[in-house]
PDB file as gemmi writes it, atoms N, CA and C in Angstrom:
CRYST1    1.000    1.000    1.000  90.00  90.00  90.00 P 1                      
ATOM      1  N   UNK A   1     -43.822  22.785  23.367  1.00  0.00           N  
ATOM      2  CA  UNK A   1     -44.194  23.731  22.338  1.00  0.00           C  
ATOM      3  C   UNK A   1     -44.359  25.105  22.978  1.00  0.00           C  
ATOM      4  N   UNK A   2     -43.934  25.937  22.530  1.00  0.00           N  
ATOM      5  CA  UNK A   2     -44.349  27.394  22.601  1.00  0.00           C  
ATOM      6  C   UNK A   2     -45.136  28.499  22.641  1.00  0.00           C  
ATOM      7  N   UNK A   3     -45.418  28.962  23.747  1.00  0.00           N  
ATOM      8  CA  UNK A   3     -46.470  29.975  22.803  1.00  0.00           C  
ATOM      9  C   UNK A   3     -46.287  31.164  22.740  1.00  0.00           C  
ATOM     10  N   UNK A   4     -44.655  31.569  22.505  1.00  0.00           N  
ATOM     11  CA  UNK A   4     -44.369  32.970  22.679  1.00  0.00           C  
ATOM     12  C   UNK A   4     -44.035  33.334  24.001  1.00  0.00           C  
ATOM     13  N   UNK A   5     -43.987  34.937  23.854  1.00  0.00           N  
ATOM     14  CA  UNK A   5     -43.550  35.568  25.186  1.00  0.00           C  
ATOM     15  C   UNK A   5     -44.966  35.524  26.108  1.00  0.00           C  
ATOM     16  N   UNK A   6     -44.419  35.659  27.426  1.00  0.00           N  
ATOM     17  CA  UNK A   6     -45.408  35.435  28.452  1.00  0.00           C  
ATOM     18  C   UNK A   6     -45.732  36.598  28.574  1.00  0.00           C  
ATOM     19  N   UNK A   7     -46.610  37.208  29.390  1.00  0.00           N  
ATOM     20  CA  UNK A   7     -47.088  38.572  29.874  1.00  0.00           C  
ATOM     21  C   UNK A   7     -45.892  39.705  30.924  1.00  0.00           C  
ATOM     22  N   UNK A   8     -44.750  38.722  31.704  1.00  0.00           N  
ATOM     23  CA  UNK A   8     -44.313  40.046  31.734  1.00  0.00           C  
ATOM     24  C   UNK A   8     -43.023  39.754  30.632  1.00  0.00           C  
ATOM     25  N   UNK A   9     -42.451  39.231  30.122  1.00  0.00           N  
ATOM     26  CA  UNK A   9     -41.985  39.368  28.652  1.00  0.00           C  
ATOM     27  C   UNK A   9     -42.362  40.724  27.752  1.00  0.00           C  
ATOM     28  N   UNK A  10     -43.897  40.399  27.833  1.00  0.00           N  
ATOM     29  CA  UNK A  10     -44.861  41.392  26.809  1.00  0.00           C  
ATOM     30  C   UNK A  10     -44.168  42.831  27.565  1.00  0.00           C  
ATOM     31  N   UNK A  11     -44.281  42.900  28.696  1.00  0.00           N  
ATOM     32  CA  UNK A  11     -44.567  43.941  29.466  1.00  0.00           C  
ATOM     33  C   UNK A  11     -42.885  44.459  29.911  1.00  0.00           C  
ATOM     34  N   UNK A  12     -42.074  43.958  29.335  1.00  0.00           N  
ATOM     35  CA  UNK A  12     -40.513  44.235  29.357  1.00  0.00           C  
ATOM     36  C   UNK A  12     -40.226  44.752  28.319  1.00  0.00           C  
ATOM     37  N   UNK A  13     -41.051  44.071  26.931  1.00  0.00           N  
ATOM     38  CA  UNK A  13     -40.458  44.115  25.563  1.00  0.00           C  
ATOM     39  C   UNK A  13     -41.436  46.104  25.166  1.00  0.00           C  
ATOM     40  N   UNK A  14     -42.424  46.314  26.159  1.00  0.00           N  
ATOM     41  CA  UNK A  14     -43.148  47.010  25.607  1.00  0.00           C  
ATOM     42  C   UNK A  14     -42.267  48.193  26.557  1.00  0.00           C  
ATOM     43  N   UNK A  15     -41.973  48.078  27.720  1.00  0.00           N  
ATOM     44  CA  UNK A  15     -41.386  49.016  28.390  1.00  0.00           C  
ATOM     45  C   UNK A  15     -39.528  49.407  27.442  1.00  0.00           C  
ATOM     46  N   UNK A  16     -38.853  48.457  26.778  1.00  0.00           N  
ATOM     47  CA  UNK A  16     -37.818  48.575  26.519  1.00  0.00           C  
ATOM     48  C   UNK A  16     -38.735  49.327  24.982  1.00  0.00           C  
ATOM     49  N   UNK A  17     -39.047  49.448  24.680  1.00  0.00           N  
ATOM     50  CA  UNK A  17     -39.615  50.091  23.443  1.00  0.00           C  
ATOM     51  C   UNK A  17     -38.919  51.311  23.500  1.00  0.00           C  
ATOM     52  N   UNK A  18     -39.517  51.745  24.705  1.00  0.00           N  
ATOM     53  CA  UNK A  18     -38.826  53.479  25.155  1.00  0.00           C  
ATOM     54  C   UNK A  18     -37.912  53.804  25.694  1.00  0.00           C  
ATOM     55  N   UNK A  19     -37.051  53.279  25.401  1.00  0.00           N  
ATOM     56  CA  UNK A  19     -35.034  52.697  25.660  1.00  0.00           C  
ATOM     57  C   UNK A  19     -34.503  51.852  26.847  1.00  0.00           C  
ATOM     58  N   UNK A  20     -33.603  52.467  26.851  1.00  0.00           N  
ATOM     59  CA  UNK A  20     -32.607  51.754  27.750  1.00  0.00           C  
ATOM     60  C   UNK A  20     -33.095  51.723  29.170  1.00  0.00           C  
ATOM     61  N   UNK A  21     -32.910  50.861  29.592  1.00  0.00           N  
ATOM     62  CA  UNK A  21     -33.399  50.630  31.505  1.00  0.00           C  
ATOM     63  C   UNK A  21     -32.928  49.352  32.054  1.00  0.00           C  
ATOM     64  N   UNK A  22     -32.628  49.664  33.417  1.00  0.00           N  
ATOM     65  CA  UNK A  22     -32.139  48.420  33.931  1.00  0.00           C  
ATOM     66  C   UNK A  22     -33.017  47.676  34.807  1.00  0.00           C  
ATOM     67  N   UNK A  23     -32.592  46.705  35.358  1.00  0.00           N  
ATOM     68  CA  UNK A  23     -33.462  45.591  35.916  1.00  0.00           C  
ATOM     69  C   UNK A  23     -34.675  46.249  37.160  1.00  0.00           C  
ATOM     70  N   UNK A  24     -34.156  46.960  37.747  1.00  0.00           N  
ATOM     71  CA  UNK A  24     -35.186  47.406  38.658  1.00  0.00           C  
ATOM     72  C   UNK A  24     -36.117  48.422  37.747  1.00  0.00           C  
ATOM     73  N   UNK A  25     -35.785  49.104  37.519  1.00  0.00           N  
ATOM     74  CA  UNK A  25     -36.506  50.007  36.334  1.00  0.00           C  
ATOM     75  C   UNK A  25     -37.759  49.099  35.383  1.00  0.00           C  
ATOM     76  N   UNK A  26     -37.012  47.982  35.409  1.00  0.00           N  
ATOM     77  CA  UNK A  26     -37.945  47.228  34.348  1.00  0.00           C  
ATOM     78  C   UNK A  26     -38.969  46.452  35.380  1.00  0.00           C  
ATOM     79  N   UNK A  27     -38.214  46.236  36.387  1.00  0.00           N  
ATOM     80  CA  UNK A  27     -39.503  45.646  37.403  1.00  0.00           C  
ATOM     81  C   UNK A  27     -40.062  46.447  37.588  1.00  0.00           C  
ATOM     82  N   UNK A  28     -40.285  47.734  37.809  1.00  0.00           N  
ATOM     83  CA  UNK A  28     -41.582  48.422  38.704  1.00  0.00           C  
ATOM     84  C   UNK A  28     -42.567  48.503  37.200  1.00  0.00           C  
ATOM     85  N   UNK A  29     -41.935  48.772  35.849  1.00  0.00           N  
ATOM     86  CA  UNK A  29     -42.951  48.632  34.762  1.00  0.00           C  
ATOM     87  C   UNK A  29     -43.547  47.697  34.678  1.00  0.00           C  
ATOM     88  N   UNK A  30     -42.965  46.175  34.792  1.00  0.00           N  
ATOM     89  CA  UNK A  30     -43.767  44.959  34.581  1.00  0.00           C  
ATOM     90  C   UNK A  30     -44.358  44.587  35.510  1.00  0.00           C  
ATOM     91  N   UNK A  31     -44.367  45.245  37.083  1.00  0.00           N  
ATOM     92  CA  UNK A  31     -45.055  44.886  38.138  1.00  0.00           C  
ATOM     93  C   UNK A  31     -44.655  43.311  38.724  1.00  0.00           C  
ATOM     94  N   UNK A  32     -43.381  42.936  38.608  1.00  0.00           N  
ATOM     95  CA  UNK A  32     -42.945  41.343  39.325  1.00  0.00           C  
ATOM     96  C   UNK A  32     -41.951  41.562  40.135  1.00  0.00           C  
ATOM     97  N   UNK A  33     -41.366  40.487  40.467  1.00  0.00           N  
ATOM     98  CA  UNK A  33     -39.921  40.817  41.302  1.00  0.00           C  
ATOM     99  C   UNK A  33     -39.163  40.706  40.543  1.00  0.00           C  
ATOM    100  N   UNK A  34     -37.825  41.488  41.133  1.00  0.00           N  
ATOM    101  CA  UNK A  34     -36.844  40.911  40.434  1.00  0.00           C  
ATOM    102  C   UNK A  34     -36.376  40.664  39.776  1.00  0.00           C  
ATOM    103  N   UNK A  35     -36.473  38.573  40.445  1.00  0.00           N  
ATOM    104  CA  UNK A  35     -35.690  37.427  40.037  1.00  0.00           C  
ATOM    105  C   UNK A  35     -36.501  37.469  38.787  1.00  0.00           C  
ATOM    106  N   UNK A  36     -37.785  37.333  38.448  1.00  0.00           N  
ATOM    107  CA  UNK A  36     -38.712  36.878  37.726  1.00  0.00           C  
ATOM    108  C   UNK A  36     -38.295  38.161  36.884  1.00  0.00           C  
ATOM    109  N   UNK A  37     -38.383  39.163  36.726  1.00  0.00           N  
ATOM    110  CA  UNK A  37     -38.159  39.984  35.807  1.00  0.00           C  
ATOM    111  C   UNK A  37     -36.511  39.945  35.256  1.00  0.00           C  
ATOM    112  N   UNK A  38     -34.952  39.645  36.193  1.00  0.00           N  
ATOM    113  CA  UNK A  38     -34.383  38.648  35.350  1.00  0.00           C  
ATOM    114  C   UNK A  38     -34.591  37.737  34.898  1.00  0.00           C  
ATOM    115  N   UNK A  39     -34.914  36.550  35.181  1.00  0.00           N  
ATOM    116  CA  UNK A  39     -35.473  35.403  34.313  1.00  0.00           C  
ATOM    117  C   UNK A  39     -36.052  35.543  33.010  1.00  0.00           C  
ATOM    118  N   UNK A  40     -36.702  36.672  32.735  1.00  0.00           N  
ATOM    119  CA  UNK A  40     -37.679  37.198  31.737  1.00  0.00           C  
ATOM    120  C   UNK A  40     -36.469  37.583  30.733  1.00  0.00           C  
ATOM    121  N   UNK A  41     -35.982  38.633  31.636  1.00  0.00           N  
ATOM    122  CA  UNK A  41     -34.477  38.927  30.754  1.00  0.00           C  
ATOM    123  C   UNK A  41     -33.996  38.120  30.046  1.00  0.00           C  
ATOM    124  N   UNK A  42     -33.139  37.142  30.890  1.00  0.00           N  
ATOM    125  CA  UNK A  42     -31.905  36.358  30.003  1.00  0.00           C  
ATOM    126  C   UNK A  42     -32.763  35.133  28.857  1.00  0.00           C  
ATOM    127  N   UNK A  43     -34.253  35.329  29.362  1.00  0.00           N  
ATOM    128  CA  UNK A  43     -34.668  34.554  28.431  1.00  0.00           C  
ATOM    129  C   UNK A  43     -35.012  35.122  26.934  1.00  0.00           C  
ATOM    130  N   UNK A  44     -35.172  36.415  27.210  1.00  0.00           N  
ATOM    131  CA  UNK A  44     -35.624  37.183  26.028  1.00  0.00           C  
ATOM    132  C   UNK A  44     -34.207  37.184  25.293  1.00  0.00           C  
ATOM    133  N   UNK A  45     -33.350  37.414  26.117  1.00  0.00           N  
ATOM    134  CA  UNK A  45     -31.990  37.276  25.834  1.00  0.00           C  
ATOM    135  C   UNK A  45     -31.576  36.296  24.718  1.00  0.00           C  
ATOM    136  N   UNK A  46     -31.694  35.233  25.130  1.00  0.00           N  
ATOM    137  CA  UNK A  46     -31.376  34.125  24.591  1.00  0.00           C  
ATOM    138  C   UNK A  46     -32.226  33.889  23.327  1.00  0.00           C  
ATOM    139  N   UNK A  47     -33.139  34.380  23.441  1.00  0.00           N  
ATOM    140  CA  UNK A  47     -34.042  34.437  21.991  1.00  0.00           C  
ATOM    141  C   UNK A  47     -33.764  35.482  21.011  1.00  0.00           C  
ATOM    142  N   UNK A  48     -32.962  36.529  21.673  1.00  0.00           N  
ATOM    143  CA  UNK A  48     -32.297  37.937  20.819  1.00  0.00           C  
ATOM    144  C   UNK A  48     -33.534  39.125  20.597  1.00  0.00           C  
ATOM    145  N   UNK A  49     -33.869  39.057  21.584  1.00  0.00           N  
ATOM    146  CA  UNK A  49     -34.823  39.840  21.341  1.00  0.00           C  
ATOM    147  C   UNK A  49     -34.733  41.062  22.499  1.00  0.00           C  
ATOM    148  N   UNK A  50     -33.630  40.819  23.276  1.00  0.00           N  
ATOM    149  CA  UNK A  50     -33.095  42.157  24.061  1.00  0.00           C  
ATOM    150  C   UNK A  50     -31.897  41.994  24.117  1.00  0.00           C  
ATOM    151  N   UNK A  51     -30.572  43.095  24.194  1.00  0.00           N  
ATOM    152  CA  UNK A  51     -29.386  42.982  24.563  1.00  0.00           C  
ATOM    153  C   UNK A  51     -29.078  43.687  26.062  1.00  0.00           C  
ATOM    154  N   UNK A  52     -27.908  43.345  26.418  1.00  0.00           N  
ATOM    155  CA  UNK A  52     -27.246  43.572  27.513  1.00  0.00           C  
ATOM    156  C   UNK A  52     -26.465  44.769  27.125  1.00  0.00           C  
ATOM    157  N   UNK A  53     -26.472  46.359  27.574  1.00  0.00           N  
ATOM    158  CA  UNK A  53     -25.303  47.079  27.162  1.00  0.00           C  
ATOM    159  C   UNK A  53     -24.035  47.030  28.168  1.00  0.00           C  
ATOM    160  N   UNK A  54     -24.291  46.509  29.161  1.00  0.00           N  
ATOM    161  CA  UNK A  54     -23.393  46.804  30.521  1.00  0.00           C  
ATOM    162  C   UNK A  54     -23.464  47.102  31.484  1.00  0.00           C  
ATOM    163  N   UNK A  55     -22.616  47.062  32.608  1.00  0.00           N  
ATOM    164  CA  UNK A  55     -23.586  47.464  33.642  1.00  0.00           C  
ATOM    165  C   UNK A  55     -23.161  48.600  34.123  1.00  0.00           C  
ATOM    166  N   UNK A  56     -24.402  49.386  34.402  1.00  0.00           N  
ATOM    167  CA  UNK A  56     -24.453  50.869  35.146  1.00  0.00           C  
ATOM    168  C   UNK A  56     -24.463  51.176  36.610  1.00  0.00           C  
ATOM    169  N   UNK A  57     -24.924  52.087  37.322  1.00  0.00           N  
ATOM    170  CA  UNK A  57     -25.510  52.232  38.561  1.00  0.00           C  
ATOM    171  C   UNK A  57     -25.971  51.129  38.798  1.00  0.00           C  
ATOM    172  N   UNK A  58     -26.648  50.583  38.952  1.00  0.00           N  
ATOM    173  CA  UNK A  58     -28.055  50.326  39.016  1.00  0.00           C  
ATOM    174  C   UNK A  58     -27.998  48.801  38.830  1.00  0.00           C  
ATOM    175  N   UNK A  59     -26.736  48.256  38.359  1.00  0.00           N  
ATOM    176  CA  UNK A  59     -26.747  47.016  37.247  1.00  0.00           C  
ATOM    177  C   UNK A  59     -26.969  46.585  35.941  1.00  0.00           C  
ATOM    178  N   UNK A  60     -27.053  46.073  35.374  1.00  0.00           N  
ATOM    179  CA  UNK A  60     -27.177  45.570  33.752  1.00  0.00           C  
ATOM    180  C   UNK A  60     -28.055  46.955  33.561  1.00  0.00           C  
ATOM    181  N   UNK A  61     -27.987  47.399  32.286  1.00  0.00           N  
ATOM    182  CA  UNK A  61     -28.627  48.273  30.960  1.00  0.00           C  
ATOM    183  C   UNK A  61     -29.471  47.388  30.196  1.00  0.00           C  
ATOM    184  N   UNK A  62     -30.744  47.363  30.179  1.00  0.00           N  
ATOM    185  CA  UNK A  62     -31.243  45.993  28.924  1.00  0.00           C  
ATOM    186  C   UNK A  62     -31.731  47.208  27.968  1.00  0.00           C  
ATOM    187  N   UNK A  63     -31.663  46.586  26.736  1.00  0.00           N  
ATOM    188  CA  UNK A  63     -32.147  47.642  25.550  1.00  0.00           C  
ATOM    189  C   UNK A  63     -33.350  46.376  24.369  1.00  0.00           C  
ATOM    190  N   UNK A  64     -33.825  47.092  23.625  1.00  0.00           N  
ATOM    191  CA  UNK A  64     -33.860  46.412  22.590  1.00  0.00           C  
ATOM    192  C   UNK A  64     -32.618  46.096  21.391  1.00  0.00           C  
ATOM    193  N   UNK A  65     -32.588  45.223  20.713  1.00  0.00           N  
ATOM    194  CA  UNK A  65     -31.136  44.983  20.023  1.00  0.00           C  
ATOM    195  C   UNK A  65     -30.736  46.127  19.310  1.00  0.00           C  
ATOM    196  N   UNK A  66     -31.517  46.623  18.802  1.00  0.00           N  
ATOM    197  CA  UNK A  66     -31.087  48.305  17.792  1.00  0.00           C  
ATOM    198  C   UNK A  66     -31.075  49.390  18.533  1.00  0.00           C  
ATOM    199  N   UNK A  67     -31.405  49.389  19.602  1.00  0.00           N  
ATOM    200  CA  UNK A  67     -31.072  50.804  20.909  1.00  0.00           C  
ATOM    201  C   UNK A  67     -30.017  50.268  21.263  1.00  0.00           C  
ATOM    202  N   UNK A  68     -29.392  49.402  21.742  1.00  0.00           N  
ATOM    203  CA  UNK A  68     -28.041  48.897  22.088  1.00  0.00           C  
ATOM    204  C   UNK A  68     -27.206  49.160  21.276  1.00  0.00           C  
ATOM    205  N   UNK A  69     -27.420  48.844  19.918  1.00  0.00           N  
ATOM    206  CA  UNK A  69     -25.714  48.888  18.925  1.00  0.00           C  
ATOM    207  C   UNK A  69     -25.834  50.476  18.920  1.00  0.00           C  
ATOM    208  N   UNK A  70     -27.250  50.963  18.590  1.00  0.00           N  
ATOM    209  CA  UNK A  70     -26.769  52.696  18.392  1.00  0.00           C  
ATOM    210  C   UNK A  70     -26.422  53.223  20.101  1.00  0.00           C  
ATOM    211  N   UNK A  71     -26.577  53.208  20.710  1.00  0.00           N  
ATOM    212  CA  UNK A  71     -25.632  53.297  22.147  1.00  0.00           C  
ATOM    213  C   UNK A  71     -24.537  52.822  22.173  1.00  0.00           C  
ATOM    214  N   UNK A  72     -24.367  52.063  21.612  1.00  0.00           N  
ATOM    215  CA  UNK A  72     -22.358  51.735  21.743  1.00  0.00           C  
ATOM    216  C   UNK A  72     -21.931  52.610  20.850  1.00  0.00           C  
ATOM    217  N   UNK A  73     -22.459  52.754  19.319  1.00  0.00           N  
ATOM    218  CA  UNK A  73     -21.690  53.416  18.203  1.00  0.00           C  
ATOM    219  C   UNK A  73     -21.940  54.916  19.330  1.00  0.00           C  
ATOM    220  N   UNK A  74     -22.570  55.557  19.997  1.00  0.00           N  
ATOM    221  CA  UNK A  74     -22.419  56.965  20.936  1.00  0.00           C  
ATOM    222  C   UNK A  74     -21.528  56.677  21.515  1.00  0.00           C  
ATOM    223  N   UNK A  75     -21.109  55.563  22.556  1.00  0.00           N  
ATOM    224  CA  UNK A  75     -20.108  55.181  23.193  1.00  0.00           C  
ATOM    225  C   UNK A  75     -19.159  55.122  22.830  1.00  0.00           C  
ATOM    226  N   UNK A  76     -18.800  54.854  21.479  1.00  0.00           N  
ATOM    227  CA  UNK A  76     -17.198  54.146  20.568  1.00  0.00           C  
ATOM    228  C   UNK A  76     -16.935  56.012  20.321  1.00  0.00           C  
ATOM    229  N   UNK A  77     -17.906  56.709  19.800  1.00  0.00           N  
ATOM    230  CA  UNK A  77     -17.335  58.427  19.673  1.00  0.00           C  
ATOM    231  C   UNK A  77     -16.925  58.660  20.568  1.00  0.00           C  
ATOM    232  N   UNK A  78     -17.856  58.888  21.517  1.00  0.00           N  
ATOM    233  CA  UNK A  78     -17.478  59.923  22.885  1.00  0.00           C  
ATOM    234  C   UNK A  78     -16.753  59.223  23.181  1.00  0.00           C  
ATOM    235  N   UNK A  79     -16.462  58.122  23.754  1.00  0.00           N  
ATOM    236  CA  UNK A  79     -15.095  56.984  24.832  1.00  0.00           C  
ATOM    237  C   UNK A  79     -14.616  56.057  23.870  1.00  0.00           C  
ATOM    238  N   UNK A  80     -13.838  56.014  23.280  1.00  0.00           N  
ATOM    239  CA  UNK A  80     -13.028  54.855  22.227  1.00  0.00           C  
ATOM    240  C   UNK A  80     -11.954  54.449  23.453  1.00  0.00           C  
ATOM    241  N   UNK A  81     -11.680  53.578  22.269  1.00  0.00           N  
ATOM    242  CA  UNK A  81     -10.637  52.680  23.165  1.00  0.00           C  
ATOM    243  C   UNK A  81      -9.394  53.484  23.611  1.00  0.00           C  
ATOM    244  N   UNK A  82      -8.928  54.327  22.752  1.00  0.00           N  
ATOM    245  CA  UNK A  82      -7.592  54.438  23.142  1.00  0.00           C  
ATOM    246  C   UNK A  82      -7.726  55.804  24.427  1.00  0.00           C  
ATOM    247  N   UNK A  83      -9.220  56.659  24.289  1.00  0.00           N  
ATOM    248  CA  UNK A  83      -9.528  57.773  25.318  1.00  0.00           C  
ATOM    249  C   UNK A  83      -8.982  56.463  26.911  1.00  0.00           C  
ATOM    250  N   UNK A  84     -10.431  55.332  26.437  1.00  0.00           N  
ATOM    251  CA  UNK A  84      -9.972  54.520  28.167  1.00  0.00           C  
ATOM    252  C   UNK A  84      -8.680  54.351  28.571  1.00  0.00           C  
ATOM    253  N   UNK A  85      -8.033  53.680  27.717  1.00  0.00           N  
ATOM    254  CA  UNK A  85      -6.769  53.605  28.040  1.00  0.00           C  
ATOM    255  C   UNK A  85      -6.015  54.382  28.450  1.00  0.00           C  
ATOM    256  N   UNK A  86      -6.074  56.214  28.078  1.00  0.00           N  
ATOM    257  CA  UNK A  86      -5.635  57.159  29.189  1.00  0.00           C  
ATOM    258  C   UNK A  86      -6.232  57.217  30.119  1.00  0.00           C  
ATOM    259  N   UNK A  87      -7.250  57.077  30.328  1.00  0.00           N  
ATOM    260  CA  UNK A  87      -7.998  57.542  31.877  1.00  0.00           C  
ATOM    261  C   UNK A  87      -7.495  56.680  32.359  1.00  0.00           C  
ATOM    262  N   UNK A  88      -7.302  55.376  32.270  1.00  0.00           N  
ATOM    263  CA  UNK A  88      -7.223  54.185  33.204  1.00  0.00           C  
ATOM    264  C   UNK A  88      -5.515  54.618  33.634  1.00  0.00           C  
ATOM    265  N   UNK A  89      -4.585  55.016  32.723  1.00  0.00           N  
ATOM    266  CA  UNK A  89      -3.594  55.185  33.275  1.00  0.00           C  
ATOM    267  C   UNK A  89      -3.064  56.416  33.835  1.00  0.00           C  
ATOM    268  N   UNK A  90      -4.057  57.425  33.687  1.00  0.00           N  
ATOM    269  CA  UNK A  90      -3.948  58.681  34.625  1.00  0.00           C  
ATOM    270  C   UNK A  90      -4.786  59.349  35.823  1.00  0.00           C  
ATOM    271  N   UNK A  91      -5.888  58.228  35.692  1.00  0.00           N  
ATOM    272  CA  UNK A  91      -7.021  58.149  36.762  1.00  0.00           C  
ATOM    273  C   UNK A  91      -6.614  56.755  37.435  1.00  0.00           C  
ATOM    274  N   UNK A  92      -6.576  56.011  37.365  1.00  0.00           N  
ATOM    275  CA  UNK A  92      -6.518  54.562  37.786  1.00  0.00           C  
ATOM    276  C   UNK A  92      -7.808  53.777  37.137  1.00  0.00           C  
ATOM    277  N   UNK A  93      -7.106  52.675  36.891  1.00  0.00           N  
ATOM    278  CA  UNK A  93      -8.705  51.763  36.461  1.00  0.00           C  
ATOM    279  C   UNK A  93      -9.788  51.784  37.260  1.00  0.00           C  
ATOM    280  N   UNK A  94      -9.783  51.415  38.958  1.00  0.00           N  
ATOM    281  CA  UNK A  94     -11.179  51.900  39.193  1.00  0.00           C  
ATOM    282  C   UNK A  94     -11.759  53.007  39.084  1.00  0.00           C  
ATOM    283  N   UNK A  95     -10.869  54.770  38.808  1.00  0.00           N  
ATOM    284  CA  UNK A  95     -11.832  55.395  38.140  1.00  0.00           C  
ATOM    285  C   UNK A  95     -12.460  54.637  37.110  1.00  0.00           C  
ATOM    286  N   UNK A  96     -11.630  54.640  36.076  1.00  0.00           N  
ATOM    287  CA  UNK A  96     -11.736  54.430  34.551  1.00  0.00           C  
ATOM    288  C   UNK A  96     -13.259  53.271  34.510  1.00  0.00           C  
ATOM    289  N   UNK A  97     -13.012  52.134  35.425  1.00  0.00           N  
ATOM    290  CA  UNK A  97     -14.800  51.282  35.665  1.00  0.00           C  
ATOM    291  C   UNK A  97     -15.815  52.144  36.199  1.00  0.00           C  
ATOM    292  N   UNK A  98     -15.514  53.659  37.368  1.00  0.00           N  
ATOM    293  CA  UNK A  98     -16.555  54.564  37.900  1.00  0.00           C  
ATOM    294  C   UNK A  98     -17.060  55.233  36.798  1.00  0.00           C  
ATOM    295  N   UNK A  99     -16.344  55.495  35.718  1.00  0.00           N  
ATOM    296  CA  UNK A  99     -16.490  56.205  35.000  1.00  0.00           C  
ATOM    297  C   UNK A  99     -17.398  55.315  33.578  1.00  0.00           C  
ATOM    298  N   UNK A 100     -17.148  54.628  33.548  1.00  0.00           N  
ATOM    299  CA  UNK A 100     -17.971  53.816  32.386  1.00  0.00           C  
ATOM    300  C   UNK A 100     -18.825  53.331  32.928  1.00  0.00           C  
ATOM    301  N   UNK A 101     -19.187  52.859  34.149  1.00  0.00           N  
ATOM    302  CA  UNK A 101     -20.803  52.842  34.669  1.00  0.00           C  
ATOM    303  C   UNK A 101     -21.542  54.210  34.670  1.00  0.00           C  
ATOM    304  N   UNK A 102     -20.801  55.645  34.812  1.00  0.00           N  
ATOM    305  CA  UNK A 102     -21.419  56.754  34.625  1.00  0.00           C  
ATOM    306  C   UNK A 102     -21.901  56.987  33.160  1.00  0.00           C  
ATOM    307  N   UNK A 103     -21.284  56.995  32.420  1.00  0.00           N  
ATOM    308  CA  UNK A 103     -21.431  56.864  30.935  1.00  0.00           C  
ATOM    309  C   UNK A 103     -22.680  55.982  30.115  1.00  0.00           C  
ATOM    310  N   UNK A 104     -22.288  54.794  30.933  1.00  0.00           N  
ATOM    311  CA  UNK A 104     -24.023  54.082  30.711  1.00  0.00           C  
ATOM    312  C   UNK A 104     -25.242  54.317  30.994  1.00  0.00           C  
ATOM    313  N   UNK A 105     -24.902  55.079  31.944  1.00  0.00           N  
ATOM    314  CA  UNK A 105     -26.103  55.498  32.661  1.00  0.00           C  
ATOM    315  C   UNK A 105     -26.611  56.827  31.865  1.00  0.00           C  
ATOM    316  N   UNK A 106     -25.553  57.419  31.129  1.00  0.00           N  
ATOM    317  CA  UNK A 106     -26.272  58.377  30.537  1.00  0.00           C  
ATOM    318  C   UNK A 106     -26.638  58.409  29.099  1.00  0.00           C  
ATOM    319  N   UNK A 107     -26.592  57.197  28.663  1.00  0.00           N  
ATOM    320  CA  UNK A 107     -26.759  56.665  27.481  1.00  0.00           C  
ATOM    321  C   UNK A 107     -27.943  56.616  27.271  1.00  0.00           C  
TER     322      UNK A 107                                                      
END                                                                             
């Protein structure tokens, strides 16, 4: 049986309140390591109660589920599909991946 989110859960869900941040970011707020502050993740995850936007600098982006879709709909304006598809073929694709981890990051 259940009893809800645990304390650093609480303390992920309260830090993602105030947007987007990635895994280390979210550890020094919840005060754990890490592993334990992924774990927290993919579990909140799995309950839908945080999304994944991608990964940045830094690694994964975690958001709450409605800071995520409105960060992609910014993402789908500014970078649509068919913009990547030139960069990738006039930059090369590993720009075109340098460049969309930059983009997340400024999301």
């Amino acid at each position: 049986m259940s009893r809800g989110p645990g304390r650093l859960q609480r303390r992920i869900l309260a830090a993602l309140a105030g947007g987007l941040l990635d895994a280390p970011t979210l550890t020094l707020h919840a005060g754990a390591s890490v592993g334990s502050t992924r774990r927290a993740l993919r579990s909140l995850q799995a309950h839908g109660q945080v999304a994944c936007l991608g990964y940045g600098a830094r690694g994964k982006r975690w958001g709450l589920p409605e800071d995520v879709a409105a960060a992609r709909q910014t993402w789908a304006q500014v970078w649509n599909e068919d913009r990547q598809g030139v960069t990738a073929q006039v930059m090369g694709r590993r720009f075109a991946s340098s460049f969309r981890r930059l983009l997340l990051e400024a999301l």
